[in-house]
PALO-34123 format. One record per atom (N, C-alpha, C): residue in one letter; atom name; x, y, z; residue number from 1. Coordinates in Angstrom, 2 decimals. Each point is the difference from the previous one (the first is absolute). Layout:
BEGIN
REC   res   atom         X         Y         Z     n
REC     a     CA         X         Y         Z   NUM
...
***
This chain:
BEGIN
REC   res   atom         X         Y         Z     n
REC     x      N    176.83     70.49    128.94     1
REC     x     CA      1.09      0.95     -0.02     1
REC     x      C      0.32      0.46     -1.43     1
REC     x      N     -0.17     -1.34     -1.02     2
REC     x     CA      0.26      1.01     -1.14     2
REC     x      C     -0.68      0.44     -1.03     2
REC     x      N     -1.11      0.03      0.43     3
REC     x     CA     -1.58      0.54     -0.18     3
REC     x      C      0.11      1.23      0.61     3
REC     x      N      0.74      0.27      1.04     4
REC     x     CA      0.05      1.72      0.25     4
REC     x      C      0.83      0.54     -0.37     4
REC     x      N      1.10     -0.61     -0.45     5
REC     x     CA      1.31      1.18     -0.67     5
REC     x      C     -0.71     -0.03     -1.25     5
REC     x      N     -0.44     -0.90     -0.41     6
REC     x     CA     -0.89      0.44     -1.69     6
REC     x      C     -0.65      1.09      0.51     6
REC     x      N     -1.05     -0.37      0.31     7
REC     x     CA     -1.11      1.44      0.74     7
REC     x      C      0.95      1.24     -0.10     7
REC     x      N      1.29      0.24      0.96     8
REC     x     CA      0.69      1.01      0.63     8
REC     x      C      0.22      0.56     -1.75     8
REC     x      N      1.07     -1.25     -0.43     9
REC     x     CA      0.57      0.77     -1.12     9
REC     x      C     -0.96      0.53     -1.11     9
REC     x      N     -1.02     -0.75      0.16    10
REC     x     CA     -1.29      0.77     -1.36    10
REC     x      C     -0.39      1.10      0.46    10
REC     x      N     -0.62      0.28      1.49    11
REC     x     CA      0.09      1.39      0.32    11
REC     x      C      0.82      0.84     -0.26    11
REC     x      N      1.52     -0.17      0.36    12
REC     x     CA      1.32      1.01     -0.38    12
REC     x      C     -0.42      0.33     -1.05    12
REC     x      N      0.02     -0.75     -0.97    13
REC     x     CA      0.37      0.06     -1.14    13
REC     x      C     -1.09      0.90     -0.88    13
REC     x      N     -1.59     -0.21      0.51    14
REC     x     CA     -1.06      0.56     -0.69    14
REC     x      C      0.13      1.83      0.70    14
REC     x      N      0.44     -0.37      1.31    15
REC     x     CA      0.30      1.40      0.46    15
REC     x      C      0.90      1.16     -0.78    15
REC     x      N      1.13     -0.80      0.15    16
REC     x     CA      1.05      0.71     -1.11    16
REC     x      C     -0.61      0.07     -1.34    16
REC     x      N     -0.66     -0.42     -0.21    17
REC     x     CA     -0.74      0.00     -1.66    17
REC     x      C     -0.64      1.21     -0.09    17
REC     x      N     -0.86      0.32      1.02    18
REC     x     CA     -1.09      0.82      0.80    18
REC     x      C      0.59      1.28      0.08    18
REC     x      N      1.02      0.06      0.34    19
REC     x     CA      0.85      1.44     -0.02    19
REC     x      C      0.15      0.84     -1.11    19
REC     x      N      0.16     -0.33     -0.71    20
REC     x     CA      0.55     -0.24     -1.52    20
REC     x      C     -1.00      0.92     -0.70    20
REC     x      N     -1.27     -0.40      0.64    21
REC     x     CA     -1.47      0.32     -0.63    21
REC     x      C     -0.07      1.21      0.89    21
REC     x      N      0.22      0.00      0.79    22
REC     x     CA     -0.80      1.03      0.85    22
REC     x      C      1.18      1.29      0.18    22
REC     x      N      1.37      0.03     -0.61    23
REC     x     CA      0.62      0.59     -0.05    23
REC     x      C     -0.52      1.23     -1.34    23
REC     x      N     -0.33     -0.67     -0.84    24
REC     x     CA     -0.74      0.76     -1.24    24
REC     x      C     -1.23      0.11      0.19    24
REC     x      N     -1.02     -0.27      0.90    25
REC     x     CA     -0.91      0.48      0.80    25
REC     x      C     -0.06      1.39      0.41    25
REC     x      N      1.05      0.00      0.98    26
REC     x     CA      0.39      1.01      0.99    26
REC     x      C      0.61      1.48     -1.21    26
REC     x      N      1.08     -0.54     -0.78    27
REC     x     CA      0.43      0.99     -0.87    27
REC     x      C     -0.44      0.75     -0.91    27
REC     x      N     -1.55     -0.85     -0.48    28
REC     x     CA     -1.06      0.39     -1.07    28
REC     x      C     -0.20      1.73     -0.29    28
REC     x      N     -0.84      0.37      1.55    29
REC     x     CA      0.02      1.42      0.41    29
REC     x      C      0.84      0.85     -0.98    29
REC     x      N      1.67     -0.02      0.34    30
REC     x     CA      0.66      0.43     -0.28    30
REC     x      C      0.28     -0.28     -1.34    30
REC     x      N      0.13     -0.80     -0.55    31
REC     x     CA      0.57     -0.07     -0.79    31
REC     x      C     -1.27      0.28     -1.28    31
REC     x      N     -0.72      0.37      0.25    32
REC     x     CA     -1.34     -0.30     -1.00    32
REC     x      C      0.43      1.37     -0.24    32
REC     x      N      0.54      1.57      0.78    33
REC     x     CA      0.59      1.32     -0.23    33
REC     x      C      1.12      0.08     -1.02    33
REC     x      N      0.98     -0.62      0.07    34
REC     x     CA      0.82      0.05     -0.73    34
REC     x      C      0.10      0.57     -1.31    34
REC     x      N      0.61      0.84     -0.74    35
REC     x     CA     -0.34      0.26     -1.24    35
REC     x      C      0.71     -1.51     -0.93    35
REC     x      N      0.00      0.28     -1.15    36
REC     x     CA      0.25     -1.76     -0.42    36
REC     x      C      1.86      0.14     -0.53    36
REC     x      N      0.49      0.37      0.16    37
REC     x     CA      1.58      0.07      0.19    37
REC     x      C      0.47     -0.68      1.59    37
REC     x      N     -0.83      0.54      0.69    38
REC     x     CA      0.32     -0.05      1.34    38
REC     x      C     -0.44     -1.90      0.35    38
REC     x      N     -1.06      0.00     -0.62    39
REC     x     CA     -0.32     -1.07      0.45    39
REC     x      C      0.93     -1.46     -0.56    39
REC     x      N      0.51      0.78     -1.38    40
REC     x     CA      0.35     -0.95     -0.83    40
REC     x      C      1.63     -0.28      0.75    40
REC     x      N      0.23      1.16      0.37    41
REC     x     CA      1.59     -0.47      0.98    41
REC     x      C     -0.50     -0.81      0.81    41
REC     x      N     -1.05     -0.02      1.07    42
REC     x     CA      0.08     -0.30      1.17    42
REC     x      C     -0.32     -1.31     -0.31    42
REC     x      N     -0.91     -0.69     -0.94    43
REC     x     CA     -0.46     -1.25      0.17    43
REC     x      C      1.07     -0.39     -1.01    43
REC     x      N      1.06      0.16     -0.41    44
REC     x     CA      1.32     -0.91     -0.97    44
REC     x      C      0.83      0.33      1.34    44
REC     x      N      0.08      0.87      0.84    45
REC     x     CA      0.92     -0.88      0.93    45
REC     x      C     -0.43     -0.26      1.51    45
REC     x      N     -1.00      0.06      0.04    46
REC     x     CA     -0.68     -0.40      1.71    46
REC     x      C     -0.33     -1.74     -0.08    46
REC     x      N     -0.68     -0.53     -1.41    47
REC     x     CA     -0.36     -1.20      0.43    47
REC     x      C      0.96     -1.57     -0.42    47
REC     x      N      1.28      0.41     -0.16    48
REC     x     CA      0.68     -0.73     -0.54    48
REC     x      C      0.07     -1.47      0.92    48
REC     x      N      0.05     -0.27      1.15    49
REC     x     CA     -0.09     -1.05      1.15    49
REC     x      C     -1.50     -0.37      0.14    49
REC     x      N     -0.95      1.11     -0.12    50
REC     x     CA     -1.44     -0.46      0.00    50
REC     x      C      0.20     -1.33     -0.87    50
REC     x      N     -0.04      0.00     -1.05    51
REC     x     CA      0.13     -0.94     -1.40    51
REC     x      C      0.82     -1.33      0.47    51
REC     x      N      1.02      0.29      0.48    52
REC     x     CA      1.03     -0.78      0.56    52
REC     x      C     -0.31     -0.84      0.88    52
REC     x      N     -0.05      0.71      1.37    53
REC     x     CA     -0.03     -0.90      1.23    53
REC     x      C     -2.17      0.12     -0.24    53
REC     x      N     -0.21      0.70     -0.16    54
REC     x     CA     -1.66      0.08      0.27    54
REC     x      C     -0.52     -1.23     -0.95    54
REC     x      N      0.70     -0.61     -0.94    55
REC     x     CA     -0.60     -0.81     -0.94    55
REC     x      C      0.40     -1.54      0.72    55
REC     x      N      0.75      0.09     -0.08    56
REC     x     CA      0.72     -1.26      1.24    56
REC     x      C     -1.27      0.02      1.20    56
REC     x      N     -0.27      1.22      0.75    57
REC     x     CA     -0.82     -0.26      1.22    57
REC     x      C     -1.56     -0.43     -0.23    57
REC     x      N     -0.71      0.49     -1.40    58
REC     x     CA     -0.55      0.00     -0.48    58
REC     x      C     -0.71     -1.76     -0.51    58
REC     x      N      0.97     -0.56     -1.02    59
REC     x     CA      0.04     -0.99      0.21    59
REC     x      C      0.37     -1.20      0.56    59
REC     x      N      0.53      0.19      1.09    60
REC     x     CA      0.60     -1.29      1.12    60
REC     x      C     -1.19      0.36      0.45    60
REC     x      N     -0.82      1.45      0.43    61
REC     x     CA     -0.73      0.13      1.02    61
REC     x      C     -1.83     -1.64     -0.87    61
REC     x      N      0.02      0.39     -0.98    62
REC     x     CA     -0.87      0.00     -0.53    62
REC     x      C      0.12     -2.24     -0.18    62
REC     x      N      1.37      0.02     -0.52    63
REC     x     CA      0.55     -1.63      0.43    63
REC     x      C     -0.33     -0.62      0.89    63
REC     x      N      0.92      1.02      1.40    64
REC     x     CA     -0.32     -0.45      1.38    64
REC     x      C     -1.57     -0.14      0.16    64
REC     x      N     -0.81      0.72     -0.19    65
REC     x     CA     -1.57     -0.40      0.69    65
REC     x      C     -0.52     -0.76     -1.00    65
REC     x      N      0.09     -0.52     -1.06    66
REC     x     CA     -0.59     -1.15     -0.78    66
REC     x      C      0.66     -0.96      0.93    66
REC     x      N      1.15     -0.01     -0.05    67
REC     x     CA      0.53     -1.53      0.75    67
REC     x      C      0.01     -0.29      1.18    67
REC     x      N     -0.62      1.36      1.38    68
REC     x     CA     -0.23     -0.46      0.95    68
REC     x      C     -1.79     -0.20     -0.05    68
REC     x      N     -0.84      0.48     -1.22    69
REC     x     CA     -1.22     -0.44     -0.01    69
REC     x      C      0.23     -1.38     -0.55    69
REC     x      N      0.50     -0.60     -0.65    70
REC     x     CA      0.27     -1.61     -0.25    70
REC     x      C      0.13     -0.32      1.31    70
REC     x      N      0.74      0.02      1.18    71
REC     x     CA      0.27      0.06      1.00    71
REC     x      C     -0.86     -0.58      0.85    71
REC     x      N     -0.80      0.66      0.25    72
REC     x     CA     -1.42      0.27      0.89    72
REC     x      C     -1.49     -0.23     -0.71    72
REC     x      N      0.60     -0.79     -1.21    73
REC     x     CA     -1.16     -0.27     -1.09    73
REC     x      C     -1.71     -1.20      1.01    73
REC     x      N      0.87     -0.71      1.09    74
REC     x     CA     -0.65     -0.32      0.69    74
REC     x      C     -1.25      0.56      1.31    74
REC     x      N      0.31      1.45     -0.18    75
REC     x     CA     -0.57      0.62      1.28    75
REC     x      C     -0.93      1.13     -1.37    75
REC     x      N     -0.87     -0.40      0.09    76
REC     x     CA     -1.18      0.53     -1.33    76
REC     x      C      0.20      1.47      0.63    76
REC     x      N     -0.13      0.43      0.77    77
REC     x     CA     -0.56      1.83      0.08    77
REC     x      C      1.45      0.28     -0.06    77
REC     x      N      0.96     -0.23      0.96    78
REC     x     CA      1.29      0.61     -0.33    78
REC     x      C      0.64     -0.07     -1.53    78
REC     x      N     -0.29     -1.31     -0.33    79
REC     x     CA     -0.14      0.30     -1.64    79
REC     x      C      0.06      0.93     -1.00    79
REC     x      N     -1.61      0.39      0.22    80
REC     x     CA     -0.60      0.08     -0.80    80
REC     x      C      0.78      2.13      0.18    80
REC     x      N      0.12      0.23      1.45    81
REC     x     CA      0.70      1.46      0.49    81
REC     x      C      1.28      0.12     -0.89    81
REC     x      N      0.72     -1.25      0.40    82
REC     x     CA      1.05      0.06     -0.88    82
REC     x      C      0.35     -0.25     -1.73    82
REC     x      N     -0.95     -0.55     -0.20    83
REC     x     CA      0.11     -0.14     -1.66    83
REC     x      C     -0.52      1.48     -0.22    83
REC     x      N     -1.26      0.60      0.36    84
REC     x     CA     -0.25      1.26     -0.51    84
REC     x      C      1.12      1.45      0.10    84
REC     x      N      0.56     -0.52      1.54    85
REC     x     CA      1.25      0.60     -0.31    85
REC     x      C      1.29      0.31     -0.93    85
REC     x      N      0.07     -1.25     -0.42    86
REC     x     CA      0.87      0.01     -0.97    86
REC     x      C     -0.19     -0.05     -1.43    86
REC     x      N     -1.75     -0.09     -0.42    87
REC     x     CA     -0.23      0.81     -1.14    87
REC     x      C     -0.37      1.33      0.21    87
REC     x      N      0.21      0.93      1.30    88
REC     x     CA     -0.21      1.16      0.08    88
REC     x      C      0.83      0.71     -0.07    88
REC     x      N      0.67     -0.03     -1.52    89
REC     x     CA      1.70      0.62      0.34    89
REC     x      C      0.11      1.59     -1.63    89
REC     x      N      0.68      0.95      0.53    90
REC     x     CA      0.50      0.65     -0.96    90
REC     x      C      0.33      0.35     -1.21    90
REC     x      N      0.44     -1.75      0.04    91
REC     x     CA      0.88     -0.29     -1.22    91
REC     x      C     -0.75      0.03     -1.12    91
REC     x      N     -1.26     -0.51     -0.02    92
REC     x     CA     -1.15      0.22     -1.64    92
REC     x      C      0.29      1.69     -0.32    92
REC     x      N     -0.94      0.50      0.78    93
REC     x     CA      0.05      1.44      0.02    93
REC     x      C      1.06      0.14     -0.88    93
REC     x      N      1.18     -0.10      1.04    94
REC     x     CA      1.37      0.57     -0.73    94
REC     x      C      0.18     -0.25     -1.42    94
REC     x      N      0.16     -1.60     -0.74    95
REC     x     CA     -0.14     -0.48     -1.01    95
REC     x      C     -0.79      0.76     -1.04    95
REC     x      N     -1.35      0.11      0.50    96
REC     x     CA     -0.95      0.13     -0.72    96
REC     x      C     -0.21      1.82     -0.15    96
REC     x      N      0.35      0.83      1.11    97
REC     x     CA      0.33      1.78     -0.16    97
REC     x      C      1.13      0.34     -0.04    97
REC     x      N      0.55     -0.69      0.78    98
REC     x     CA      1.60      1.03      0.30    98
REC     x      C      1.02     -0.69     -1.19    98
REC     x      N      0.33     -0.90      0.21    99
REC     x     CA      1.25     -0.41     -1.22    99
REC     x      C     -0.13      0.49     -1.06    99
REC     x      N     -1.61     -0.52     -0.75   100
REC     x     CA      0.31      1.12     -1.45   100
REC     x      C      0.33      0.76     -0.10   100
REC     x      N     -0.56      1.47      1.23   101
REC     x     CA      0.35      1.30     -0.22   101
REC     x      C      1.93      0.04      0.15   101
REC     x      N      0.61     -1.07      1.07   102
REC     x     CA      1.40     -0.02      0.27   102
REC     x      C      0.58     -0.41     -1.29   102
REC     x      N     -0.19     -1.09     -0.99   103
REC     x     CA      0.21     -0.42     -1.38   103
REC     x      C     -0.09      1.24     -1.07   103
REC     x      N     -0.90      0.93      0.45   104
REC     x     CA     -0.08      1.17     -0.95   104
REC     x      C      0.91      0.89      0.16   104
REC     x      N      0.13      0.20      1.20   105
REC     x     CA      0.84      0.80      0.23   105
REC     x      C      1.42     -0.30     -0.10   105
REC     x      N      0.38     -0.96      0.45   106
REC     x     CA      1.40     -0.90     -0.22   106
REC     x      C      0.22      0.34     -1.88   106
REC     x      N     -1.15     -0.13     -0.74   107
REC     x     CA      0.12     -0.30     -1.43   107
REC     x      C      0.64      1.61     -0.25   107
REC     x      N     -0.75      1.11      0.63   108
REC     x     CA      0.45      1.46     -0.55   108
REC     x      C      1.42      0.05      0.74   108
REC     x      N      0.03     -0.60      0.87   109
REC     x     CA      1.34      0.86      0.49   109
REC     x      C      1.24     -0.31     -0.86   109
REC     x      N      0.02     -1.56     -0.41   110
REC     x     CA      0.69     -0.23     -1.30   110
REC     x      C     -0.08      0.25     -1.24   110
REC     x      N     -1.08      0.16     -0.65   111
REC     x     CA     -0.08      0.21     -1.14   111
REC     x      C     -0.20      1.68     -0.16   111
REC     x      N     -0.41      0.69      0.83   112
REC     x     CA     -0.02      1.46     -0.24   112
REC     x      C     -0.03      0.85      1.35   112
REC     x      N      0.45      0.22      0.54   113
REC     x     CA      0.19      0.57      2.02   113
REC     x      C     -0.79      1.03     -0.06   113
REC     x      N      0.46      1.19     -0.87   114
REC     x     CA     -1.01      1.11      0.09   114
REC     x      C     -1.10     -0.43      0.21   114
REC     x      N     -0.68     -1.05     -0.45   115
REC     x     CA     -1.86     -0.18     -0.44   115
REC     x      C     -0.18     -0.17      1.50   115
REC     x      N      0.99     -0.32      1.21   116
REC     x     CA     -0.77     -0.57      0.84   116
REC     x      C     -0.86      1.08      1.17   116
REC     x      N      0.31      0.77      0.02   117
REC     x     CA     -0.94      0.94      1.05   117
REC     x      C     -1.32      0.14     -0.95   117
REC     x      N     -0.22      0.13     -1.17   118
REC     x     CA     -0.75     -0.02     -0.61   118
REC     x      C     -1.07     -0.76      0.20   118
REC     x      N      0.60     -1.06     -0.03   119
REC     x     CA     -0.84     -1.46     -0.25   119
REC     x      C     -0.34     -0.22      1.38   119
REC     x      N      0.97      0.24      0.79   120
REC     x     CA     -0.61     -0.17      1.79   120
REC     x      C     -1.09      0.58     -0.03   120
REC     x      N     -0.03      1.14     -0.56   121
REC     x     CA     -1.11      0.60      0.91   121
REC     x      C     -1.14     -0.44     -0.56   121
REC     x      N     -0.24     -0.83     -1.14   122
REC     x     CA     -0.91     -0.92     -0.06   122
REC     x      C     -0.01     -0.98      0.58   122
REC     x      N      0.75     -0.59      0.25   123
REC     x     CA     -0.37     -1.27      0.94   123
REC     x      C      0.39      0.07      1.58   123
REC     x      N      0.30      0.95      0.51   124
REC     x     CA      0.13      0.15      1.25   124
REC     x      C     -0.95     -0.73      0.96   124
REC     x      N     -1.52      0.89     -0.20   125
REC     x     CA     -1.08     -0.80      0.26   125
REC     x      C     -0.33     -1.26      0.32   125
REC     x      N      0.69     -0.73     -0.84   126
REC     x     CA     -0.33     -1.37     -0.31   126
REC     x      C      0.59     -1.17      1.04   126
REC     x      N      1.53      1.01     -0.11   127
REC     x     CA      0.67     -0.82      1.10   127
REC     x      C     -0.29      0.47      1.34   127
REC     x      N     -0.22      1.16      0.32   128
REC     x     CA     -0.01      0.47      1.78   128
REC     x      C     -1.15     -0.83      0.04   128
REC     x      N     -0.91     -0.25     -0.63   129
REC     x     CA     -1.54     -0.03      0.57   129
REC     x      C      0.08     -1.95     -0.17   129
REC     x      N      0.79     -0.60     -1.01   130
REC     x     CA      0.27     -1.21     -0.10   130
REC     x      C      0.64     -0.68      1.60   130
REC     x      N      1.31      1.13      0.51   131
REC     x     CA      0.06     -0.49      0.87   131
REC     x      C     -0.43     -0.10      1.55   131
REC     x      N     -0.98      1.57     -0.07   132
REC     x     CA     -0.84     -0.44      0.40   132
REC     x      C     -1.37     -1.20      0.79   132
REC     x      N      0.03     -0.28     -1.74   133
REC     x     CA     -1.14     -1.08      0.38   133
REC     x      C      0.47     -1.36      0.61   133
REC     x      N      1.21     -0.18     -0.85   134
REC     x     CA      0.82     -1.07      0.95   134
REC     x      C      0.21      0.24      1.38   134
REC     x      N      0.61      0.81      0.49   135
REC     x     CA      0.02      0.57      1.75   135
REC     x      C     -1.31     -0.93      0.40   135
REC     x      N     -0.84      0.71     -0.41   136
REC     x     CA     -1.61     -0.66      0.37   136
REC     x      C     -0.07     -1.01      0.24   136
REC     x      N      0.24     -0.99     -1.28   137
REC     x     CA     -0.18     -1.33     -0.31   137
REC     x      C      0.92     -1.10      1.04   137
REC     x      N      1.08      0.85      0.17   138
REC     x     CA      0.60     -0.95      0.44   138
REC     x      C      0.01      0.37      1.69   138
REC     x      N     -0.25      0.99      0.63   139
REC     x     CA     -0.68      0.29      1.39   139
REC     x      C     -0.91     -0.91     -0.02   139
REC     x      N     -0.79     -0.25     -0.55   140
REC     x     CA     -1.24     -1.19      0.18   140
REC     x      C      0.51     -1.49     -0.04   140
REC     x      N      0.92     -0.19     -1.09   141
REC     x     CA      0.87     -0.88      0.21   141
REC     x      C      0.55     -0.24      1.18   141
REC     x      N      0.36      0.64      0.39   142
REC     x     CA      1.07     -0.44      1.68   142
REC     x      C     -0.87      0.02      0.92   142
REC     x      N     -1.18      0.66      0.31   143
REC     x     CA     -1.03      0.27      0.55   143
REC     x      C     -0.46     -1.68      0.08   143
REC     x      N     -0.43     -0.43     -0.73   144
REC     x     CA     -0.12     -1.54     -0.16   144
REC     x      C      0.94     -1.15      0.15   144
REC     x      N      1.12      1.03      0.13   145
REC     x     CA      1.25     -1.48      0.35   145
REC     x      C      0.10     -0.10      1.51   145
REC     x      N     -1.04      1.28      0.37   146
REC     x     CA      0.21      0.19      1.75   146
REC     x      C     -1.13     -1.15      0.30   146
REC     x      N     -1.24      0.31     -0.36   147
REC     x     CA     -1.14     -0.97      0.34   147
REC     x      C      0.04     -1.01      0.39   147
REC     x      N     -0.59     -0.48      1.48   148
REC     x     CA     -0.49     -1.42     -0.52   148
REC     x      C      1.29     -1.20      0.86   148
REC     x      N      1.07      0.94      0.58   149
REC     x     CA      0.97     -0.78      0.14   149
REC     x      C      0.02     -0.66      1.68   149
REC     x      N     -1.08      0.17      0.83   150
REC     x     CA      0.08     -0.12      1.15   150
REC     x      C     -1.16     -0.75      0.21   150
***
């Protein structure tokens, strides 16, 4: 029994993570048009809760399936579904593409605001397509937290 509310809640939780990604997935299209004023409003006030609640879902999600793969450390293939699951997560990506460009940008908006449509439109790229790849990464991720369980 509480081998499946783990299960339940690591699913929730990688799901809600999952959204997050695929919400800037879905918006890419659009937003890749934007001239860079436009864009620069929309992403200082559209993703303020992303950061918030998405970072929270993000990592509990990523907690939760390490510790229900400790869990099930005994059943080798479900394992092995679930450990890959839960190194199949977003969060590098993010670290490793998206924050810098968010750190850069955070840096202009304080130290000089004008620079920032500027500077977006250099790094725009970096982040749509960063989050992107996470969407990916971490679809495969959950994809593997499904495996294996029956």
């Amino acid at each position: 029994m509480l081998l499946t509310l783990l299960r339940v809640f690591t699913l929730l939780l990688a799901a809600l993570s999952l959204t997050m990604e695929s919400a800037h997935v879905l918006e890419l299209p659009q937003k890749l048009g934007y001239d860079p004023q436009m864009y620069a409003a929309v992403n200082g006030s559209l993703y303020t809760y992303f950061a918030i609640v998405g970072g929270v879902y993000q990592l509990g999600a990523i907690i939760a399936a390490f510790v229900l793969a400790l869990a099930v450390r005994g059943r080798k293939t479900v394992f092995a579904w679930t450990h890959g699951g839960a190194l199949l997560t977003a969060f590098l990506v993010w670290l490793g593409v998206v924050a810098p460009v968010n750190g850069q940008i955070a840096d202009a908006v304080h130290l000089n605001p004008e620079t920032v449509p500027a500077l977006w439109t250099t790094l725009y790229k970096r982040w749509e397509y960063g989050h992107a790849a996470g969407f990916a990464l971490q679809l495969c991720g959950y994809v593997a937290l499904l495996i294996r369980w029956w």
